[in-house]
MITIDREN-938658 format. One record per atom (N, C-alpha, C): residue in one letter; y, z negated, x. Coordinates in steps of 0.001 Angstrom, whole numbers, padded with zeros to 6 digits, always signed. Atoms other than C-alpha are relative to their C-alpha. Example, Ala and Ser with C-alpha at 12.3 -4.5 7.8 and 13.67 -1.06 7.14 Angstrom:
A-001190+000000+000890 A-004500-007800+012300 A+001200+000000+000900 S-001190+000060-000820 S-001060-007140+013670 S+001090-000730-000770 
// end
This chain:
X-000732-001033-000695 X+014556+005377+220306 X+000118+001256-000851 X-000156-001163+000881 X+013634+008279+218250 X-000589-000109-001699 X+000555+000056+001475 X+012628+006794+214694 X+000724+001265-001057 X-000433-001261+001038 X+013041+009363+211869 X+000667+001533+000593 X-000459-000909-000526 X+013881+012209+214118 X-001492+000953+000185 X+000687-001065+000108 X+012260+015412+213955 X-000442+000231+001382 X+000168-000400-001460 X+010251+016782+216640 X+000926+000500+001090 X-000920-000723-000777 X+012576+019125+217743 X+001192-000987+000492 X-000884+000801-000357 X+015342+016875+218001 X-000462-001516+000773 X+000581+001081-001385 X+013112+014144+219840 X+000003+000455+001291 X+000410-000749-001515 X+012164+016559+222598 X+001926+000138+000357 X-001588-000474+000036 X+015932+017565+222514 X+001175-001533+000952 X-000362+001410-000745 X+016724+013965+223104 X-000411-000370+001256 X+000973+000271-000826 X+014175+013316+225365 X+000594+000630+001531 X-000070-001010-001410 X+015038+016078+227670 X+001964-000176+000491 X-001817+000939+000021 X+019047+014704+227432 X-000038-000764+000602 X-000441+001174-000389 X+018629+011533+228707 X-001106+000052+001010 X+000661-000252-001745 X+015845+012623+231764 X+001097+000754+000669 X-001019-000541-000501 X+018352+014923+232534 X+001252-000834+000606 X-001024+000721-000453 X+020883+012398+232799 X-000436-001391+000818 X+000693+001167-000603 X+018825+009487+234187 X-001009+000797+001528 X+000137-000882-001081 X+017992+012090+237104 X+001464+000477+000876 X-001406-000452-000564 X+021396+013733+237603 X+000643-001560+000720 X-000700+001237-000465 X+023164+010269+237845 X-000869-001293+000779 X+001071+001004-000835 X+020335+008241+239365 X-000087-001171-000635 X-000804+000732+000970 X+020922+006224+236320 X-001453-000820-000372 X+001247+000976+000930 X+018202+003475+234576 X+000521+000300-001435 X-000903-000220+001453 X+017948+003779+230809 X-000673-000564-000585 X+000692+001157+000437 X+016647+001160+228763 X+000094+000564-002010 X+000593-000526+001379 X+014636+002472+225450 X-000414-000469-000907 X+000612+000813+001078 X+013614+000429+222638 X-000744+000827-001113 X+000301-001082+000359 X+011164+001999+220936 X-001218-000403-001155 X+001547+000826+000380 X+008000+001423+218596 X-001182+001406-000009 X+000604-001239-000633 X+006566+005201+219690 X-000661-000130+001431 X+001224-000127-000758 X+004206+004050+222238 X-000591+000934+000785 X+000447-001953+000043 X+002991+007668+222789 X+001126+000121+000988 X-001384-000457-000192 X+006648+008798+223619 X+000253-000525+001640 X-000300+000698-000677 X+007427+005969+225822 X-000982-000208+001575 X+000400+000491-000977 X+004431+005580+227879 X+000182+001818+000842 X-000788-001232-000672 X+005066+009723+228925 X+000909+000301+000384 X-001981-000084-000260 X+008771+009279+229333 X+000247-000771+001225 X-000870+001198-000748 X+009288+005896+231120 X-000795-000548+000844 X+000762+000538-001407 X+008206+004617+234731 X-000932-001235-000237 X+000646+001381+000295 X+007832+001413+233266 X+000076-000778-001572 X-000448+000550+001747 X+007222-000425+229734 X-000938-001363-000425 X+000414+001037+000444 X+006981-003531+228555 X-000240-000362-001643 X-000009-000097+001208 X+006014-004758+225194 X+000204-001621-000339 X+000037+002028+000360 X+006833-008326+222992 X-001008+000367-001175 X+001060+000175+001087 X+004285-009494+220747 X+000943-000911-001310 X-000111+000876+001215 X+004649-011651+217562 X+001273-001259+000395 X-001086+001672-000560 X+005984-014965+219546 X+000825+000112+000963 X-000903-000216-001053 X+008259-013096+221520 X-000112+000104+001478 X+000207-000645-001412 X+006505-012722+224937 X-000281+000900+000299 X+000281-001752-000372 X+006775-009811+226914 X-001283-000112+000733 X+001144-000357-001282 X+003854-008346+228916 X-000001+001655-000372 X-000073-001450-000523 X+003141-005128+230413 X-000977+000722-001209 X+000402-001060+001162 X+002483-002208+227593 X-001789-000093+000850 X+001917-000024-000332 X-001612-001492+227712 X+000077+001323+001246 X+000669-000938-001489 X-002346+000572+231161 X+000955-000137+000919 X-001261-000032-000858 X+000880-000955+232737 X-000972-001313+001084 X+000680+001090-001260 X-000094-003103+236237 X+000904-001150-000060 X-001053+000733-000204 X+001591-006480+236427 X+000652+000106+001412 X-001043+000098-001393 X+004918-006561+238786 X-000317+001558+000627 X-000366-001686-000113 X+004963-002012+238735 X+001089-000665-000116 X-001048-000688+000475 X+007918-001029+239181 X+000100+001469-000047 X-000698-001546+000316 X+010059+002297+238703 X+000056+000566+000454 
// end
């Protein structure tokens, strides 16, 4: 989502697309490898491993939702 982007312009982002995923009542689907970022940002986050299965990021509950 925000690779090679400066702080400022992460937060900048960041605060863009809550803004708009609030205003419009909108879902927004983040791909990300910022961990950090993601688990403060987003209701919900999943992660794939090596062999391609997903499971719930580390402190996520199975079957949370948003």
């Amino acid at each position: 989502m925000t690779t090679m982007l400066d702080a400022s312009t992460t937060a900048a982002l960041v605060t863009a697309l809550t803004h708009y995923r609030t205003a419009e009542s909108a879902s927004v689907l983040a791909i990300s490898h910022d961990d950090t970022l993601l688990a403060h940002w987003a209701h919900r986050t999943l992660k794939f491993n090596a062999s391609g299965t997903v499971e719930p990021a580390a402190g996520e509950k199975t079957g949370q939702t948003g």
